[in-house]
Residue, then its C-alpha position, 0 to 999 in steps of 0.5 A: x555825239x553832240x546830241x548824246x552829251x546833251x541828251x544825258x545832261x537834260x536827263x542828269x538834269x531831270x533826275x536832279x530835279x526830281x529829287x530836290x522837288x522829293x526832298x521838298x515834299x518831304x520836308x513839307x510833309x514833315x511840317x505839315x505832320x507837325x503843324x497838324x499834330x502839333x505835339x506841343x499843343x498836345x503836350x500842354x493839354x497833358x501838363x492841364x491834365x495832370x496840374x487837373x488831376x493833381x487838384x482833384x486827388x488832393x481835394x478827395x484827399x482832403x474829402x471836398x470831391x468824391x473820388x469819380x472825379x480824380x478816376x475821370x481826370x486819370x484817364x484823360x491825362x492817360x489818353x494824352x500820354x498815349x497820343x504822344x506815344x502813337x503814330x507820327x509824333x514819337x519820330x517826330x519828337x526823335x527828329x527834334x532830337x528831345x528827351x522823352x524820358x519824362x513821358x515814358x516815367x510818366x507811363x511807368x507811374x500811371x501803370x503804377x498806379x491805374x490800380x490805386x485810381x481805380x481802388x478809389x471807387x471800390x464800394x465798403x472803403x471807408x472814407x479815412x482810407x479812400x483819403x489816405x490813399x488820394x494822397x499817396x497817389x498825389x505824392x506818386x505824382x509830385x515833380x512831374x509838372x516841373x519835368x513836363x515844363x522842361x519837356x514842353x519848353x525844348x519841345x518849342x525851341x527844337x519846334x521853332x528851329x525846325x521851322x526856321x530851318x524849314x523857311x531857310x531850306x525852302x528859300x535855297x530850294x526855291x533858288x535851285x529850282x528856279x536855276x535848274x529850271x533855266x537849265x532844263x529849258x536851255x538844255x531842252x531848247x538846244x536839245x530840239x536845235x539839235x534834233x532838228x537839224x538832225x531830222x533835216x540831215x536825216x530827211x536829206x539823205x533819205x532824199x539821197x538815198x530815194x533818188x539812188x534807190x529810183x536809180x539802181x531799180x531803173x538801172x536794174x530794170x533797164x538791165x533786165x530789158x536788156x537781158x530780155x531783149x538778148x534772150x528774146x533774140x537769142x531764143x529762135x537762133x538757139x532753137x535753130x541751132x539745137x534741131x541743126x544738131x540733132x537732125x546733124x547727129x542722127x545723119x552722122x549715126x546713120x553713114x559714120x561711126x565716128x565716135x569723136x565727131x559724136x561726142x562733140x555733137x553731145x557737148x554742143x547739143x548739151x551746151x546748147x540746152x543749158x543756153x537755152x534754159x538760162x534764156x528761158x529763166x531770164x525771159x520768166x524772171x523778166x515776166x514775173x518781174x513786170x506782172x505779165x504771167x497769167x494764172x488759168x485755173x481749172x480743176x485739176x488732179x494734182x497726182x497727174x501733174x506730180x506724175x506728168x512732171x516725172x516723167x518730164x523729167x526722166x530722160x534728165x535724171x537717166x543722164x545724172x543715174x537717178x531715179x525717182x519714186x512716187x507716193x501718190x493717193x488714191x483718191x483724186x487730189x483736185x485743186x483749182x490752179x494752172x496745171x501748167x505752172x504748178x508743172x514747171x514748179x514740180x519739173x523744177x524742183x524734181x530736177x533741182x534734186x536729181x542735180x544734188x543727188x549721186x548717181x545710183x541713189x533715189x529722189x522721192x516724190x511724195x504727195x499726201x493730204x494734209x486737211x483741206x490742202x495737198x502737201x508735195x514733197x521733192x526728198x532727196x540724199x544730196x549735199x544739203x543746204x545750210x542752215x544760213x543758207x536756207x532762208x536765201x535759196x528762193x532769191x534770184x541768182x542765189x547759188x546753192x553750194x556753188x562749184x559742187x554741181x560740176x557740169x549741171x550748172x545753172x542759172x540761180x534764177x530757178x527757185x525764185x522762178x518757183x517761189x514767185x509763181x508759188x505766190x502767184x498760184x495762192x501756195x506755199x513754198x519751202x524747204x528743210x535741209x541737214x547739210x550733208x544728208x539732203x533735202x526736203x523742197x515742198x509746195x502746198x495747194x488748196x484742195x476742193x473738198x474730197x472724202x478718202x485719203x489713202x496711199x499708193x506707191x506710183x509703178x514708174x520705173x526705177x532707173 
Protein backbone atom coordinates (compact mmCIF):
# COMPACT_ATOMS: atom_id res chain seq x y z
CA UNK A 1 0.00 0.00 0.00
CA UNK A 2 2.84 2.19 0.96
CA UNK A 3 4.50 1.54 -2.55
CA UNK A 4 1.15 2.66 -4.35
CA UNK A 5 0.89 5.91 -2.46
CA UNK A 6 4.41 6.80 -3.57
CA UNK A 7 3.88 5.42 -6.71
CA UNK A 8 1.07 7.87 -7.39
CA UNK A 9 2.85 10.93 -6.02
CA UNK A 10 5.95 10.59 -8.24
CA UNK A 11 3.53 10.06 -11.36
CA UNK A 12 1.34 13.54 -9.64
CA UNK A 13 4.58 14.54 -9.59
CA UNK A 14 5.81 14.06 -13.38
CA UNK A 15 2.45 15.23 -14.62
CA UNK A 16 3.00 18.35 -12.56
CA UNK A 17 5.93 18.77 -14.34
CA UNK A 18 5.38 18.19 -17.42
CA UNK A 19 3.00 20.69 -17.64
CA UNK A 20 5.12 23.73 -15.89
CA UNK A 21 7.76 22.52 -18.34
CA UNK A 22 4.60 23.05 -21.12
CA UNK A 23 3.54 26.23 -20.00
CA UNK A 24 7.22 27.28 -20.20
CA UNK A 25 7.65 26.30 -23.68
CA UNK A 26 4.61 28.26 -24.53
CA UNK A 27 5.65 31.23 -23.16
CA UNK A 28 9.07 30.94 -24.46
CA UNK A 29 7.67 30.34 -27.86
CA UNK A 30 5.37 33.38 -27.66
CA UNK A 31 8.53 35.61 -26.91
CA UNK A 32 10.37 34.03 -29.63
CA UNK A 33 7.37 34.61 -32.12
CA UNK A 34 7.44 38.33 -30.90
CA UNK A 35 11.12 38.82 -31.02
CA UNK A 36 11.40 37.29 -34.49
CA UNK A 37 8.24 39.07 -35.81
CA UNK A 38 9.05 41.77 -33.87
CA UNK A 39 5.67 43.91 -34.87
CA UNK A 40 6.94 46.92 -33.25
CA UNK A 41 9.69 47.04 -35.82
CA UNK A 42 7.25 46.34 -38.60
CA UNK A 43 4.86 48.89 -37.20
CA UNK A 44 7.45 51.46 -37.55
CA UNK A 45 8.47 50.65 -41.09
CA UNK A 46 5.02 51.22 -41.74
CA UNK A 47 4.83 54.74 -39.97
CA UNK A 48 8.12 55.26 -42.68
CA UNK A 49 6.32 54.23 -45.22
CA UNK A 50 3.17 56.17 -45.02
CA UNK A 51 5.29 59.75 -43.57
CA UNK A 52 7.21 58.48 -47.35
CA UNK A 53 4.38 58.31 -49.33
CA UNK A 54 2.50 61.37 -47.79
CA UNK A 55 6.02 63.30 -48.97
CA UNK A 56 5.86 62.06 -52.15
CA UNK A 57 1.75 62.46 -53.04
CA UNK A 58 2.53 65.93 -52.14
CA UNK A 59 5.44 66.85 -54.05
CA UNK A 60 3.51 65.19 -57.37
CA UNK A 61 1.08 67.45 -56.17
CA UNK A 62 3.08 70.21 -56.13
CA UNK A 63 4.59 68.79 -59.79
CA UNK A 64 8.49 68.09 -58.33
CA UNK A 65 7.92 63.88 -58.81
CA UNK A 66 6.19 61.93 -61.59
CA UNK A 67 3.33 60.06 -59.99
CA UNK A 68 5.21 56.31 -60.32
CA UNK A 69 7.02 57.20 -57.37
CA UNK A 70 3.86 57.77 -55.06
CA UNK A 71 2.16 54.54 -56.76
CA UNK A 72 5.84 52.59 -55.56
CA UNK A 73 5.76 54.16 -52.20
CA UNK A 74 1.54 52.99 -51.77
CA UNK A 75 2.34 49.38 -52.40
CA UNK A 76 5.10 49.18 -49.98
CA UNK A 77 3.21 50.90 -47.07
CA UNK A 78 0.39 48.16 -48.24
CA UNK A 79 2.85 45.09 -48.02
CA UNK A 80 3.41 46.53 -44.49
CA UNK A 81 -0.50 46.57 -43.41
CA UNK A 82 -0.61 43.27 -44.76
CA UNK A 83 2.36 41.81 -42.77
CA UNK A 84 0.69 43.22 -39.68
CA UNK A 85 -2.72 41.33 -40.62
CA UNK A 86 -0.85 37.99 -41.52
CA UNK A 87 0.02 34.77 -39.58
CA UNK A 88 0.98 35.08 -35.78
CA UNK A 89 1.13 38.73 -35.30
CA UNK A 90 -2.72 39.53 -35.38
CA UNK A 91 -2.99 37.12 -32.05
CA UNK A 92 0.07 38.37 -30.91
CA UNK A 93 -1.23 42.06 -31.07
CA UNK A 94 -4.77 40.46 -29.50
CA UNK A 95 -2.43 38.99 -26.59
CA UNK A 96 -1.18 42.56 -25.86
CA UNK A 97 -4.51 43.56 -25.53
CA UNK A 98 -3.74 46.80 -28.20
CA UNK A 99 -6.32 48.76 -30.28
CA UNK A 100 -6.07 47.73 -34.13
CA UNK A 101 -8.77 50.09 -35.08
CA UNK A 102 -5.85 52.32 -36.68
CA UNK A 103 -4.88 49.43 -39.00
CA UNK A 104 -7.75 48.08 -39.80
CA UNK A 105 -9.12 52.19 -41.02
CA UNK A 106 -6.06 52.26 -42.64
CA UNK A 107 -6.76 49.14 -44.79
CA UNK A 108 -10.44 50.53 -45.30
CA UNK A 109 -8.42 53.99 -46.72
CA UNK A 110 -6.13 52.11 -48.92
CA UNK A 111 -8.82 50.05 -50.35
CA UNK A 112 -10.35 53.54 -51.10
CA UNK A 113 -8.04 54.85 -52.72
CA UNK A 114 -5.82 51.85 -54.71
CA UNK A 115 -7.88 53.26 -57.42
CA UNK A 116 -7.06 57.03 -57.14
CA UNK A 117 -3.15 55.46 -56.69
CA UNK A 118 -3.21 53.60 -59.61
CA UNK A 119 -5.36 56.60 -61.96
CA UNK A 120 -2.39 58.70 -61.20
CA UNK A 121 -0.35 57.01 -63.98
CA UNK A 122 -3.50 56.75 -66.51
CA UNK A 123 -1.94 58.08 -69.89
CA UNK A 124 -3.88 61.43 -71.50
CA UNK A 125 -4.34 62.98 -67.77
CA UNK A 126 -3.26 66.10 -67.80
CA UNK A 127 -0.96 67.35 -65.29
CA UNK A 128 -3.66 70.04 -63.39
CA UNK A 129 -5.53 66.96 -62.84
CA UNK A 130 -2.95 64.35 -62.08
CA UNK A 131 -1.93 67.35 -59.19
CA UNK A 132 -5.36 67.69 -58.22
CA UNK A 133 -5.95 64.28 -57.57
CA UNK A 134 -2.24 63.83 -55.46
CA UNK A 135 -3.59 66.21 -53.25
CA UNK A 136 -7.28 64.79 -52.40
CA UNK A 137 -5.40 61.45 -52.03
CA UNK A 138 -2.87 63.39 -49.54
CA UNK A 139 -5.73 64.70 -47.61
CA UNK A 140 -7.45 61.11 -47.36
CA UNK A 141 -4.18 60.59 -45.82
CA UNK A 142 -4.01 63.28 -43.10
CA UNK A 143 -4.10 62.16 -39.27
CA UNK A 144 -3.02 58.75 -39.86
CA UNK A 145 0.88 59.18 -38.80
CA UNK A 146 -0.62 60.54 -35.33
CA UNK A 147 -2.88 57.68 -34.96
CA UNK A 148 0.27 55.19 -35.99
CA UNK A 149 2.59 56.94 -33.08
CA UNK A 150 -0.31 56.30 -30.47
CA UNK A 151 -0.44 52.64 -31.87
CA UNK A 152 3.53 52.26 -32.15
CA UNK A 153 3.68 53.69 -28.50
CA UNK A 154 1.11 51.08 -26.78
CA UNK A 155 2.50 48.70 -28.71
CA UNK A 156 6.31 49.16 -26.76
CA UNK A 157 4.52 49.47 -23.54
CA UNK A 158 2.19 46.33 -23.94
CA UNK A 159 6.00 44.73 -25.58
CA UNK A 160 7.97 45.70 -22.60
CA UNK A 161 5.41 44.43 -20.11
CA UNK A 162 5.05 41.15 -21.72
CA UNK A 163 8.86 40.67 -21.40
CA UNK A 164 8.89 41.87 -17.78
CA UNK A 165 6.38 39.44 -17.02
CA UNK A 166 8.15 37.04 -19.05
CA UNK A 167 11.62 37.37 -17.13
CA UNK A 168 9.44 37.21 -13.79
CA UNK A 169 7.57 33.90 -14.89
CA UNK A 170 10.55 32.34 -15.88
CA UNK A 171 12.65 33.29 -12.58
CA UNK A 172 9.25 31.21 -10.34
CA UNK A 173 9.51 28.95 -13.03
CA UNK A 174 12.85 28.34 -12.88
CA UNK A 175 12.16 27.93 -8.74
CA UNK A 176 9.25 25.45 -9.03
CA UNK A 177 11.26 23.44 -11.36
CA UNK A 178 14.26 23.20 -9.56
CA UNK A 179 11.50 22.13 -6.00
CA UNK A 180 9.62 19.79 -8.09
CA UNK A 181 13.01 18.22 -9.30
CA UNK A 182 14.38 17.52 -5.30
CA UNK A 183 10.85 15.97 -5.13
CA UNK A 184 10.76 13.80 -8.07
CA UNK A 185 14.22 12.34 -6.90
CA UNK A 186 13.29 11.98 -3.50
CA UNK A 187 10.17 10.66 -4.17
CA UNK A 188 12.16 8.41 -6.95
CA UNK A 189 14.77 7.46 -4.38
CA UNK A 190 12.44 6.30 -1.88
CA UNK A 191 10.17 4.74 -4.50
CA UNK A 192 13.42 2.32 -5.37
CA UNK A 193 13.86 1.88 -1.35
CA UNK A 194 10.69 0.55 -1.59
CA UNK A 195 11.05 -1.50 -4.56
CA UNK A 196 13.75 -3.05 -3.16
CA UNK A 197 12.89 -4.26 -0.17
CA UNK A 198 10.04 -5.72 -2.23
CA UNK A 199 11.83 -7.56 -4.52
CA UNK A 200 14.11 -8.92 -1.47
CA UNK A 201 10.80 -10.05 0.33
CA UNK A 202 9.39 -11.11 -3.14
CA UNK A 203 12.63 -13.31 -3.66
CA UNK A 204 12.37 -14.69 0.13
CA UNK A 205 9.21 -16.22 -0.44
CA UNK A 206 9.72 -17.32 -3.74
CA UNK A 207 12.79 -19.37 -1.72
CA UNK A 208 9.92 -20.44 0.50
CA UNK A 209 7.65 -21.47 -1.69
CA UNK A 210 10.78 -23.34 -3.99
CA UNK A 211 11.84 -25.20 -0.48
CA UNK A 212 7.84 -26.12 -0.25
CA UNK A 213 7.20 -26.88 -3.70
CA UNK A 214 10.76 -29.38 -3.49
CA UNK A 215 8.84 -30.74 -0.30
CA UNK A 216 5.05 -31.78 -1.68
CA UNK A 217 6.98 -33.08 -5.15
CA UNK A 218 9.24 -35.23 -2.81
CA UNK A 219 6.45 -36.08 -0.40
CA UNK A 220 3.95 -36.68 -3.39
CA UNK A 221 6.60 -38.92 -4.97
CA UNK A 222 7.58 -40.76 -1.77
CA UNK A 223 3.59 -41.26 -1.79
CA UNK A 224 3.53 -42.47 -5.25
CA UNK A 225 6.50 -45.10 -4.21
CA UNK A 226 4.56 -46.25 -1.65
CA UNK A 227 1.57 -46.83 -3.45
CA UNK A 228 3.73 -48.65 -6.18
CA UNK A 229 5.40 -50.66 -3.68
CA UNK A 230 1.81 -51.83 -2.11
CA UNK A 231 0.38 -52.17 -5.49
CA UNK A 232 3.52 -54.32 -6.63
CA UNK A 233 2.74 -56.61 -3.57
CA UNK A 234 -0.65 -56.54 -4.08
CA UNK A 235 -0.52 -57.60 -7.63
CA UNK A 236 0.50 -61.36 -7.30
CA UNK A 237 -1.98 -62.19 -4.15
CA UNK A 238 -4.88 -60.53 -6.14
CA UNK A 239 -4.20 -62.60 -9.18
CA UNK A 240 -3.93 -65.50 -6.87
CA UNK A 241 -7.07 -64.61 -5.19
CA UNK A 242 -9.00 -64.10 -8.42
CA UNK A 243 -7.93 -67.61 -10.54
CA UNK A 244 -8.99 -69.09 -6.60
CA UNK A 245 -12.21 -67.90 -7.51
CA UNK A 246 -13.19 -68.72 -10.56
CA UNK A 247 -11.65 -72.34 -10.37
CA UNK A 248 -13.70 -72.12 -6.62
CA UNK A 249 -17.15 -71.03 -8.93
CA UNK A 250 -16.66 -73.49 -11.60
CA UNK A 251 -16.43 -76.62 -8.92
CA UNK A 252 -19.64 -75.11 -6.83
CA UNK A 253 -21.50 -74.91 -10.45
CA UNK A 254 -20.61 -78.42 -11.07
CA UNK A 255 -21.65 -80.28 -7.50
CA UNK A 256 -24.42 -77.30 -5.91
CA UNK A 257 -26.91 -75.32 -7.25
CA UNK A 258 -26.47 -72.81 -4.61
CA UNK A 259 -27.54 -69.50 -5.85
CA UNK A 260 -26.49 -67.39 -2.71
CA UNK A 261 -23.15 -69.02 -2.56
CA UNK A 262 -22.92 -68.06 -6.48
CA UNK A 263 -23.69 -64.62 -5.95
CA UNK A 264 -21.11 -64.02 -3.40
CA UNK A 265 -18.57 -65.48 -5.68
CA UNK A 266 -19.75 -62.79 -8.23
CA UNK A 267 -19.20 -60.02 -5.97
CA UNK A 268 -15.92 -61.19 -4.92
CA UNK A 269 -14.67 -62.02 -8.39
CA UNK A 270 -16.18 -58.42 -9.08
CA UNK A 271 -14.63 -56.86 -6.49
CA UNK A 272 -11.62 -58.43 -7.02
CA UNK A 273 -11.32 -57.18 -10.45
CA UNK A 274 -11.93 -53.31 -9.89
CA UNK A 275 -8.95 -54.11 -6.92
CA UNK A 276 -6.78 -55.29 -9.42
CA UNK A 277 -7.39 -52.21 -11.89
CA UNK A 278 -6.70 -49.52 -9.58
CA UNK A 279 -3.61 -51.78 -8.83
CA UNK A 280 -2.80 -51.49 -12.45
CA UNK A 281 -3.53 -47.65 -12.92
CA UNK A 282 -1.29 -46.80 -9.75
CA UNK A 283 1.68 -49.02 -11.21
CA UNK A 284 1.33 -47.13 -15.01
CA UNK A 285 0.68 -43.75 -13.34
CA UNK A 286 3.84 -44.56 -11.34
CA UNK A 287 5.55 -45.56 -14.51
CA UNK A 288 4.53 -42.75 -16.85
CA UNK A 289 5.39 -40.56 -13.93
CA UNK A 290 9.01 -41.77 -13.53
CA UNK A 291 9.65 -42.26 -17.72
CA UNK A 292 9.92 -46.05 -17.56
CA UNK A 293 7.07 -46.76 -20.48
CA UNK A 294 8.70 -47.44 -23.61
CA UNK A 295 7.35 -46.91 -27.00
CA UNK A 296 7.84 -49.78 -29.83
CA UNK A 297 6.91 -48.96 -33.10
CA UNK A 298 6.02 -50.90 -35.82
CA UNK A 299 3.41 -50.59 -38.71
CA UNK A 300 0.34 -51.13 -37.74
CA UNK A 301 -3.40 -51.10 -38.93
CA UNK A 302 -5.27 -49.18 -36.88
CA UNK A 303 -8.84 -50.51 -38.06
CA UNK A 304 -7.55 -53.99 -36.34
CA UNK A 305 -6.51 -52.41 -33.09
CA UNK A 306 -9.98 -50.47 -33.22
CA UNK A 307 -11.67 -53.82 -33.64
CA UNK A 308 -9.27 -55.88 -31.39
CA UNK A 309 -10.08 -53.51 -28.67
CA UNK A 310 -13.89 -54.13 -29.16
CA UNK A 311 -14.01 -57.09 -28.64
CA UNK A 312 -11.58 -56.68 -25.56
CA UNK A 313 -14.12 -54.89 -24.28
CA UNK A 314 -17.47 -57.04 -25.13
CA UNK A 315 -17.73 -59.16 -22.18
CA UNK A 316 -17.67 -55.71 -20.04
CA UNK A 317 -20.34 -53.93 -22.09
CA UNK A 318 -22.64 -57.40 -22.18
CA UNK A 319 -22.55 -57.15 -18.23
CA UNK A 320 -23.59 -53.08 -18.39
CA UNK A 321 -26.38 -54.21 -21.61
CA UNK A 322 -24.60 -52.07 -24.32
CA UNK A 323 -23.50 -52.47 -27.51
CA UNK A 324 -20.80 -51.15 -29.67
CA UNK A 325 -20.98 -50.35 -33.37
CA UNK A 326 -17.95 -49.89 -35.47
CA UNK A 327 -17.22 -47.77 -38.88
CA UNK A 328 -14.01 -48.79 -39.89
CA UNK A 329 -12.43 -48.01 -43.64
CA UNK A 330 -11.70 -49.85 -46.22
CA UNK A 331 -8.44 -49.13 -47.17
CA UNK A 332 -5.76 -49.85 -44.36
CA UNK A 333 -5.35 -46.99 -41.87
CA UNK A 334 -1.41 -47.77 -41.29
CA UNK A 335 0.54 -46.00 -38.73
CA UNK A 336 3.80 -46.16 -37.30
CA UNK A 337 3.11 -46.44 -33.36
CA UNK A 338 2.95 -49.29 -30.42
CA UNK A 339 -0.20 -51.15 -31.09
CA UNK A 340 -0.29 -52.16 -27.67
CA UNK A 341 -0.59 -48.91 -26.01
CA UNK A 342 -2.83 -47.38 -28.65
CA UNK A 343 -5.14 -50.63 -27.38
CA UNK A 344 -5.25 -49.77 -24.04
CA UNK A 345 -5.98 -46.10 -24.73
CA UNK A 346 -8.86 -47.35 -27.34
CA UNK A 347 -9.92 -50.39 -24.55
CA UNK A 348 -9.83 -47.30 -22.27
CA UNK A 349 -11.94 -45.34 -23.62
CA UNK A 350 -14.34 -47.85 -25.26
CA UNK A 351 -14.85 -48.82 -21.78
CA UNK A 352 -15.01 -45.46 -20.03
CA UNK A 353 -18.45 -44.96 -22.75
CA UNK A 354 -20.16 -48.12 -21.89
CA UNK A 355 -19.79 -46.87 -18.06
CA UNK A 356 -21.78 -43.62 -18.74
CA UNK A 357 -24.33 -45.17 -21.28
CA UNK A 358 -27.71 -46.84 -20.06
CA UNK A 359 -28.24 -50.41 -20.80
CA UNK A 360 -30.15 -50.82 -23.87
CA UNK A 361 -28.36 -47.93 -25.86
CA UNK A 362 -25.29 -48.22 -28.37
CA UNK A 363 -21.53 -46.76 -28.35
CA UNK A 364 -19.98 -46.03 -31.52
CA UNK A 365 -16.71 -46.60 -32.87
CA UNK A 366 -15.96 -44.44 -35.78
CA UNK A 367 -12.46 -44.38 -37.46
CA UNK A 368 -12.05 -42.24 -40.78
CA UNK A 369 -9.36 -40.12 -42.54
CA UNK A 370 -8.77 -36.82 -41.88
CA UNK A 371 -5.57 -36.08 -44.50
CA UNK A 372 -2.32 -37.46 -43.46
CA UNK A 373 -3.77 -38.37 -39.83
CA UNK A 374 -6.57 -41.09 -38.63
CA UNK A 375 -9.22 -39.54 -36.43
CA UNK A 376 -10.86 -42.50 -33.84
CA UNK A 377 -14.01 -41.38 -32.09
CA UNK A 378 -15.54 -43.27 -28.99
CA UNK A 379 -19.79 -41.56 -29.21
CA UNK A 380 -21.73 -42.05 -26.69
CA UNK A 381 -25.46 -40.84 -25.30
CA UNK A 382 -24.19 -40.89 -21.58
CA UNK A 383 -24.66 -38.28 -18.82
CA UNK A 384 -22.26 -35.76 -20.37
CA UNK A 385 -19.60 -33.92 -18.85
CA UNK A 386 -19.81 -30.22 -18.29
CA UNK A 387 -18.41 -27.34 -19.90
CA UNK A 388 -16.23 -26.37 -16.59
CA UNK A 389 -15.38 -29.84 -16.25
CA UNK A 390 -14.20 -30.81 -19.74
CA UNK A 391 -10.82 -29.29 -19.71
CA UNK A 392 -9.91 -31.30 -16.01
CA UNK A 393 -11.18 -35.11 -17.34
CA UNK A 394 -7.31 -36.02 -18.26
CA UNK A 395 -6.10 -35.01 -14.96
CA UNK A 396 -5.26 -37.60 -12.39
CA UNK A 397 -7.97 -38.58 -10.12
CA UNK A 398 -10.15 -36.43 -11.72
CA UNK A 399 -13.74 -38.00 -11.36
CA UNK A 400 -16.35 -37.52 -13.90
CA UNK A 401 -19.58 -36.62 -12.39
CA UNK A 402 -18.80 -38.48 -9.27
CA UNK A 403 -21.66 -40.76 -7.35
CA UNK A 404 -23.42 -41.39 -10.80
CA UNK A 405 -21.73 -44.30 -11.93
CA UNK A 406 -23.05 -46.65 -9.03
CA UNK A 407 -21.14 -49.73 -8.62
CA UNK A 408 -18.49 -49.00 -11.98
CA UNK A 409 -16.56 -46.81 -9.84
CA UNK A 410 -12.97 -46.19 -10.72
CA UNK A 411 -9.86 -45.02 -10.07
CA UNK A 412 -9.81 -41.51 -11.86
CA UNK A 413 -6.25 -42.10 -12.71
CA UNK A 414 -7.80 -43.84 -16.27
CA UNK A 415 -7.80 -40.50 -18.83
CA UNK A 416 -4.86 -39.11 -17.57
CA UNK A 417 -3.21 -42.75 -18.04
CA UNK A 418 -4.73 -42.24 -21.61
CA UNK A 419 -3.61 -38.48 -22.01
CA UNK A 420 -0.24 -39.24 -21.07
CA UNK A 421 0.87 -42.25 -23.42
CA UNK A 422 -1.20 -40.21 -26.13
CA UNK A 423 1.70 -37.84 -25.85
CA UNK A 424 4.09 -40.34 -25.41
CA UNK A 425 2.61 -42.13 -29.02
CA UNK A 426 3.13 -38.34 -30.89
CA UNK A 427 -1.11 -38.07 -30.81
CA UNK A 428 -3.88 -36.02 -29.99
CA UNK A 429 -6.38 -36.50 -27.37
CA UNK A 430 -9.51 -34.65 -26.68
CA UNK A 431 -13.04 -34.59 -25.78
CA UNK A 432 -16.53 -32.51 -26.63
CA UNK A 433 -19.54 -33.11 -24.42
CA UNK A 434 -23.36 -31.58 -24.05
CA UNK A 435 -24.17 -32.43 -20.49
CA UNK A 436 -26.89 -34.40 -20.36
CA UNK A 437 -26.56 -35.98 -24.27
CA UNK A 438 -23.24 -37.62 -24.14
CA UNK A 439 -19.99 -37.51 -25.30
CA UNK A 440 -17.42 -37.48 -27.79
CA UNK A 441 -13.45 -38.81 -26.66
CA UNK A 442 -11.28 -38.70 -29.66
CA UNK A 443 -7.58 -39.78 -30.60
CA UNK A 444 -5.75 -38.84 -33.67
CA UNK A 445 -2.38 -40.45 -35.18
CA UNK A 446 -0.08 -40.07 -38.23
CA UNK A 447 -0.68 -42.04 -40.93
CA UNK A 448 1.83 -43.62 -43.58
CA UNK A 449 0.74 -42.11 -46.94
CA UNK A 450 -2.32 -44.32 -48.25
CA UNK A 451 -4.51 -43.85 -51.32
CA UNK A 452 -8.49 -44.84 -50.66
CA UNK A 453 -10.64 -43.68 -48.24
CA UNK A 454 -13.95 -45.32 -48.21
CA UNK A 455 -16.31 -46.31 -45.33
CA UNK A 456 -17.58 -49.76 -44.15
CA UNK A 457 -19.65 -50.54 -41.23
CA UNK A 458 -17.79 -53.34 -38.92
CA UNK A 459 -20.39 -56.78 -38.71
CA UNK A 460 -19.58 -57.08 -34.87
CA UNK A 461 -22.58 -58.23 -33.11
CA UNK A 462 -25.02 -56.02 -31.43
CA UNK A 463 -25.64 -56.84 -28.02
Amino acid sequence: MTRIVFLTLFVGAVFFGIGVIYKLGDRVQSIQTAEQSDPLWIGSQLQFELLRLENNLGEVALGYKPAADAVLRFDIAWSRINILQEGKLPQLLANFEIDQGVLTDLEATFTTIEPQIEGLTASGMTDEVRRQKAATILAALEGFDLSLREFLLALAQAKNHAMAEFRTGILSLSHAIAYLGATILTLFGIFVFLLMIELRAAKDTENEMRVLAQEATSASRMKMNFMSVVSHELRTPLTSILGGLALLKVRICKTSKDESTLKLLDVASRNGDRLLMLVNDILDAQALSDGKVSIERNPVDLNEIVVTAVENCNVYAEKLGVAYCVTTTNEKMVALTDSARVTQVLVNLISNAAKFTASGDVVKIDVRRNKQMARIEVIDHGIGISADQQDNVFLPFHQINPGTTAGNKSSGLGLSITKQLMDLLGGKIGVSSIEGEGSIFWIELDLVPAQHDSRKVSPLPVV
